[in-house]
N, C-alpha and C positions, 0 to 999 in steps of 0.2 A: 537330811530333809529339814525346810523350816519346820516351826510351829506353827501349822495353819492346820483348817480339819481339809480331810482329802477323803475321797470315796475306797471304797473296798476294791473295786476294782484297780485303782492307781498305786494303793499299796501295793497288792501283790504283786501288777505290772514291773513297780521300782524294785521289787524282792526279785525278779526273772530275771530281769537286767542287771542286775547285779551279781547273782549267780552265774550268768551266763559267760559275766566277763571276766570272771575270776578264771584263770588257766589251770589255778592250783587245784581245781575241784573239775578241770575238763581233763577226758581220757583216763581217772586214775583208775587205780588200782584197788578194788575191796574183797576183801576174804569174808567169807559167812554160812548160813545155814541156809536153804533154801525150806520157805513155809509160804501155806496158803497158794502152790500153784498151780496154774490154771492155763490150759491151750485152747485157746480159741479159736472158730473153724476159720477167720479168717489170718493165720498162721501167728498170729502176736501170742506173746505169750507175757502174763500178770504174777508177779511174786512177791514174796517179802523176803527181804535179806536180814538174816540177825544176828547177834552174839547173844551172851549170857547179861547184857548191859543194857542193851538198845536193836532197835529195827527199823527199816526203813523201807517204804513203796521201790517197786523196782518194774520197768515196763521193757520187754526187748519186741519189739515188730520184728516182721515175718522177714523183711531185705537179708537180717542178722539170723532170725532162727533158722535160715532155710541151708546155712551153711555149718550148724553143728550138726557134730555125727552121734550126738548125744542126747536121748529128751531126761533133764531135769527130774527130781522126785523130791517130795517134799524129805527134810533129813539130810540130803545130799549138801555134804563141804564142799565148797566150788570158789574159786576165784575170778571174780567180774570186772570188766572192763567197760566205764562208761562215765557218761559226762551227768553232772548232776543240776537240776533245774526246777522249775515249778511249775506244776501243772496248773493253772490261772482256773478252770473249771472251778474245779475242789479248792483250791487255795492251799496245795498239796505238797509240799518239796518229797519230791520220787528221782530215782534214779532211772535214764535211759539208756540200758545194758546193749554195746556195743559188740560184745564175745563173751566166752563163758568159756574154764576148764575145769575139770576137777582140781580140788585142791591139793590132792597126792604132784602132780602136775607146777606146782606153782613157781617153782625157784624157776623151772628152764621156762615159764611164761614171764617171771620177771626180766630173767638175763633177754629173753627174744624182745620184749619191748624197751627196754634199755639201749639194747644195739641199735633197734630200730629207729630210736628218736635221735639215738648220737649219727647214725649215718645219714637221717634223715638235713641234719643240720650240716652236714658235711657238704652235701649238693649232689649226695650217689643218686639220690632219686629223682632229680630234675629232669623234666622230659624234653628239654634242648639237648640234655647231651644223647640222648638214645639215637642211636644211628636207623635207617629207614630199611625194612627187609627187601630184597630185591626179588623182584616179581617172578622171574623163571629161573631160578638158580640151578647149577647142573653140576656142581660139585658141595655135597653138603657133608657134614661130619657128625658123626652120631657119638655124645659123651654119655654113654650110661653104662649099669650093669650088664657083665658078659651072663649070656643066657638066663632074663629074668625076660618076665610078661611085658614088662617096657618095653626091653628094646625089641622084643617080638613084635607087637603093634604098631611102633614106629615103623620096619621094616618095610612089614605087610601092608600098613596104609602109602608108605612112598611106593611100594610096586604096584600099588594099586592106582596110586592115585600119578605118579609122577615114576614112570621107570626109566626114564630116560635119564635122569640123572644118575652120578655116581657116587655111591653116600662109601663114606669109609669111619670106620669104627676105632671107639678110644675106650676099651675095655676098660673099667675101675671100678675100683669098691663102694658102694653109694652109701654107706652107715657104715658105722664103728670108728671107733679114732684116728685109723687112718684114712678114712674117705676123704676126707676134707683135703689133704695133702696129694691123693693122686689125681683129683679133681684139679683141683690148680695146677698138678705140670701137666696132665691132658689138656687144660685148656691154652698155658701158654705153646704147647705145640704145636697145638691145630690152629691157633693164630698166626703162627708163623710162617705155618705153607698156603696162606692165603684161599681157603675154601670162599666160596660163598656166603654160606650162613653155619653155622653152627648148633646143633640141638644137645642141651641140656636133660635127660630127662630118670625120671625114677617113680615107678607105682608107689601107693598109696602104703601110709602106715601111721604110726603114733609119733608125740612131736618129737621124739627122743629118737626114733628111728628116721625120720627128716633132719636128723638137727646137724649133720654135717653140712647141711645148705643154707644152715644160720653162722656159718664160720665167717668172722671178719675179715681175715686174709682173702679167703673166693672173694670178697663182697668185691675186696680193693682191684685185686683181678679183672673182677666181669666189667667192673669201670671201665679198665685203662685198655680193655680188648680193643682191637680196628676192626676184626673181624665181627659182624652183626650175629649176635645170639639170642635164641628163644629157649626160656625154660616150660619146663611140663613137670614140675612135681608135685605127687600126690595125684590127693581128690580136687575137684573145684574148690572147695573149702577149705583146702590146706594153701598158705601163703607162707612164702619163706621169704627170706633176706635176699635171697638173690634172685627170687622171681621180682623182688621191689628193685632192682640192680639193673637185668637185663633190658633188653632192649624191646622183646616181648614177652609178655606172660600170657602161656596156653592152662587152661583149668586140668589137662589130664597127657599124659604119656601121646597118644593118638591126636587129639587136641595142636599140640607142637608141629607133630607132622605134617597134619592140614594146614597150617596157618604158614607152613614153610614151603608150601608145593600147590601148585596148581593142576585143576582135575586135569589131566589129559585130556578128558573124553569133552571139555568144555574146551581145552586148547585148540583139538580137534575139529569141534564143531566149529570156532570161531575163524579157524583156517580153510574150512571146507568157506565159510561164507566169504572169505577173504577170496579164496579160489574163484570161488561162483561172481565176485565182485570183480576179478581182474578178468577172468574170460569177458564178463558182460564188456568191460571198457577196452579190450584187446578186441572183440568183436566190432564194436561201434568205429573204433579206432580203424582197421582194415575197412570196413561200409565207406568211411569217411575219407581213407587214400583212396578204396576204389573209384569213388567218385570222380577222387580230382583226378586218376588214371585215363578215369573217360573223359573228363574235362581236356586232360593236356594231349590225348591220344588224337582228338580232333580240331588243337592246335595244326596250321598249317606247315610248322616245323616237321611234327611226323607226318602228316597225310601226304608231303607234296615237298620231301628235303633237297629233291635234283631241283627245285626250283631253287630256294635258297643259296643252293652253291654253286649253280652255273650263274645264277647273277652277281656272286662275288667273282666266280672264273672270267666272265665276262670284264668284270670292274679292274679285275689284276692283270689283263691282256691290254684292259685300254691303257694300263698303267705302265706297262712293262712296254709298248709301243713308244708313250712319251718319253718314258726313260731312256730308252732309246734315241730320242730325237735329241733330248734336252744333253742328250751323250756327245751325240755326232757335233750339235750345235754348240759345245763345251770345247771339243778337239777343233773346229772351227777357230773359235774367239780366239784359241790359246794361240793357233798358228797366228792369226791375224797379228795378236800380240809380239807374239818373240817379234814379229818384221815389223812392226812400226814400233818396236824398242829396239829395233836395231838401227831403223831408219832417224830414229829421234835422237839415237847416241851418235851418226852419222851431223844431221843437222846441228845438234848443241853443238858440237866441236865446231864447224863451219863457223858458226854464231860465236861462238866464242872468241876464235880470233879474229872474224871481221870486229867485235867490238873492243878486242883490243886495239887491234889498228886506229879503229874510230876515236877509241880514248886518249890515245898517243897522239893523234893530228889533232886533236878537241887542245887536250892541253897544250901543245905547241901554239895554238890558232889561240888561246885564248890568254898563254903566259905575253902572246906578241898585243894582242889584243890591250890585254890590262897597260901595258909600258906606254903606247900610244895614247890611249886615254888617258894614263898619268902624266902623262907631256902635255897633252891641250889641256888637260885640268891646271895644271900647274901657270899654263901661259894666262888663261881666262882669269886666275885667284890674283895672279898678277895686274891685271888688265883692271879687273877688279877695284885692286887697292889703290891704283895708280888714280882712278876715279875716285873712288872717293875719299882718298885725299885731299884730292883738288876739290871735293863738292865739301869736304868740312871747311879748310879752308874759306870757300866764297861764303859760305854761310855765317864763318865766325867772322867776318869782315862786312857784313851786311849787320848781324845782332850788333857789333860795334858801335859801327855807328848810329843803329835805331836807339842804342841806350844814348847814347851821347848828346843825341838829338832829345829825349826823354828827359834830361837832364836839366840840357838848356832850357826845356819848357817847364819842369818842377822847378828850377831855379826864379825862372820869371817870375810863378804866380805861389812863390814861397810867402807865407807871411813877416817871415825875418826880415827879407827886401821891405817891406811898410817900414819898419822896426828900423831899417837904415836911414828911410827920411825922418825921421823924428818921432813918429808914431808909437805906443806902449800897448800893450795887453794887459789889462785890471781882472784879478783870480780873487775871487770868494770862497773860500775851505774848496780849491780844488777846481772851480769852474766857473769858467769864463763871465763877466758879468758887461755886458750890451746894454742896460739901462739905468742911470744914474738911483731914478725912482728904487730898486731893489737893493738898496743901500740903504744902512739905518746908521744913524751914529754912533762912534766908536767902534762900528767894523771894523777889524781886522783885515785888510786887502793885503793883495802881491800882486805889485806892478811889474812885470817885464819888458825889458828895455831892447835895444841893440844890443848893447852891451849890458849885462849884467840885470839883476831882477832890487828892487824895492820893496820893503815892506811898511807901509802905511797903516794910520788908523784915520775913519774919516771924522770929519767936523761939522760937516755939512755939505748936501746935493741940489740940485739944480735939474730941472726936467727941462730933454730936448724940444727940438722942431716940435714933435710929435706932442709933446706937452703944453703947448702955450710957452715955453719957456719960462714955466715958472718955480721958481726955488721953495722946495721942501721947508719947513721947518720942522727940525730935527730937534 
């Protein structure tokens, strides 16, 4: 804790909590003298536990004392089982006693809680693995003492309560050092012929006379059973190793066998109502067809069935009349048939050869045909050519002479003809030059002559008619 001031009540608070967490001071184990005790009417019981050293508050509630077969006195050595804390009230560390033995007692209450915390960590006690007891079992197995008050009880309460099933017995020793061992092969036996459920059981006695049912080996057994089993040993108050094992724990010998069998007389009752339940819906159910019996009874299928079937007899006579016709009218068509397939194979042949004939005189008529027309075509292509021979001819003797005559007249009004009287053509880079005036001096001109071309430069020009005829100065 820090250094700060804290109230009284938070101290002790953090003293609780911290005792409370500690494991090594929950469930142990303390040896002592029992003084100062004290039963109160509401069943707790207040003491002090002490040696020749030290003492300490001890409180056990009624849940715990109502399961010892022993009341305490002050003087009595006892060895207690419990978890130790603070009572916040008082500001008191007291121990809260969870069991209580004599301490004559103590080694075989060591070795039983020893087992118990090692198997407990092992996972034999988890109650996933415990298998579910099944509700109406009718083959059950009885593990106890041959002719003790147990198995007489068990007996008595299955014929009581459940006789209809069939319990079969695995007589063994319930205490002494070899119980433990005939206990484990009675029960891998009755495992193996697949009962139902399996009972466990042995009356009341001291722990040392229980203590074959704190054996480790049964413990690993009752684990690895398939078959579901319930123990019943002892008192309510007596807890063994292998009622923490099984898969139920009954508080007494009788106890096991109720909790494995269901009353008859409640089976009984619930089948009677079950009974009473199916007539009522077996009654309602008959009301419910009678109805629709009357319902369908005065359907006109029942009240009036000749009518029904004579208007099908009816429907099958008009049916079996046409069948008839469409019969007669079928041997009909067929005869019709065969004779105008006969008639037609008659005709085709006829047809047949007239048009072979027809094709034989066709082609003769038409190979004489083709040769004649090949002759007048032949005379006409001729007749033809003959013509226009003679029309290219006149033609090319007509363009003859229109060129000829074309000629004479492009000769006439050639300008070369100029050119032969004396006359030139004057060229300025190319083109023709018609007015003296467009001449500058030093031009470069090309006279063309009749004969042959000049190349000039000018000096000077002169403007025509059109000018005044007056000379440029250049």
């Amino acid at each position: 804790m820090s250094r700060q001031i804290v109230k009284v009540s938070q101290l002790v608070r953090y003293l609780k909590s911290k005792l409370d967490s500690d494991s090594a001071i929950q469930r142990i184990l303390v040896q002592g003298e029992i003084s100062n005790f004290k039963a109160q009417r509401s069943g707790h019981w207040y003491f002090s536990l002490k040696d020749e050293a030290a003492r300490i508050s001890c409180v056990m509630f009624a849940t715990y004392t109502a399961r010892m077969k022993f009341v305490p006195k002050d003087g009595d050595k006892v060895i207690v089982q419990a978890d130790i804390s603070v009572y916040e009230a008082a500001g008191q560390m007291q121990m809260y006693v969870t069991a209580m033995k004599p301490d004559g007692l103590g080694d075989l209450f060591l070795q039983y809680e020893e087992l118990k915390k090692k198997l407990n960590a092992e996972g034999l006690f988890d109650e996933s693995h415990k298998k579910p007891i099944p509700k109406y079992p009718m083959r059950i197995c009885l593990v106890t003492g041959n002719a003790t008050a147990a198995r007489k009880d068990v007996l008595s309460t299955l014929a009581r309560r459940w006789p209809v099933a069939a319990v079969t017995e695995y007589p063994v020793l319930v205490q002494g050092e070899e119980a433990a061992g005939q206990i484990t092969s009675a029960l891998l036996s009755a495992d193996a012929m697949n009962y139902d459920v399996i009972l466990l059981v042995r009356g009341g006695g001291s722990i040392e006379d229980l203590w074959a049912f704190n054996d480790e080996a049964l413990a690993h057994v009752i684990y690895q059973l398939k078959t579901p089993i319930i123990t019943g040993v002892g008192h309510e108050t007596d807890f063994t190793i292998a009622d923490f094992v099984s898969d139920l724990r009954a508080p007494t010998p009788t106890g096991a066998a109720e909790r494995c069998s269901p009353d008859i007389l409640e089976v009984k009752a619930s089948l009677l109502k079950y009974r009473q339940r199916l007539i009522m819906d077996e009654r309602l159910a008959l009301k419910l067809a009678g109805q629709r019996y009357q319902k369908a009874a005065q359907h006109p299928l029942f009240t009036s069935p000749q009518r029904l079937y004579s208007e099908q007899r009816m429907k099958l006579e008009y049916l079996s009349e046409k069948l008839d016709h469409y019969s007669r009218c079928t041997a009909d068509a067929r005869q019709q048939y065969e004779d105008l397939a006969k008639r037609f194979d008659r005709i085709l042949s006829s047809v047949v050869k007239v048009q072979q004939n027809r094709i034989a005189q066709n082609r003769n008529r038409l190979v004489y045909a083709q040769s004649s027309r090949i002759a007048k075509e032949r005379t006409r292509l001729e007749q033809q050519r003959l013509i226009l021979t003679q029309t290219v001819s006149t033609a090319s003797s007509r363009q003859e002479m229109r060129i000829a005559n074309d000629m004479k007249l492009l000769d006439a009004y050639s300008p070369l003809k100029v050119l032969g009287r004396g006359y030139s053509i004057v060229e300025k880079d190319g083109q023709t030059v018609t007015d003296a005036l467009a001449l500058q001096r030093k031009d470069r001109i090309s006279i063309r002559m009749n004969q042959g071309k000049v190349t000039a430069e000018v000096l000077s020009t002169e403007g025509g008619l059109n000018n005044g005829g007056k000379e440029k100065d250049i």
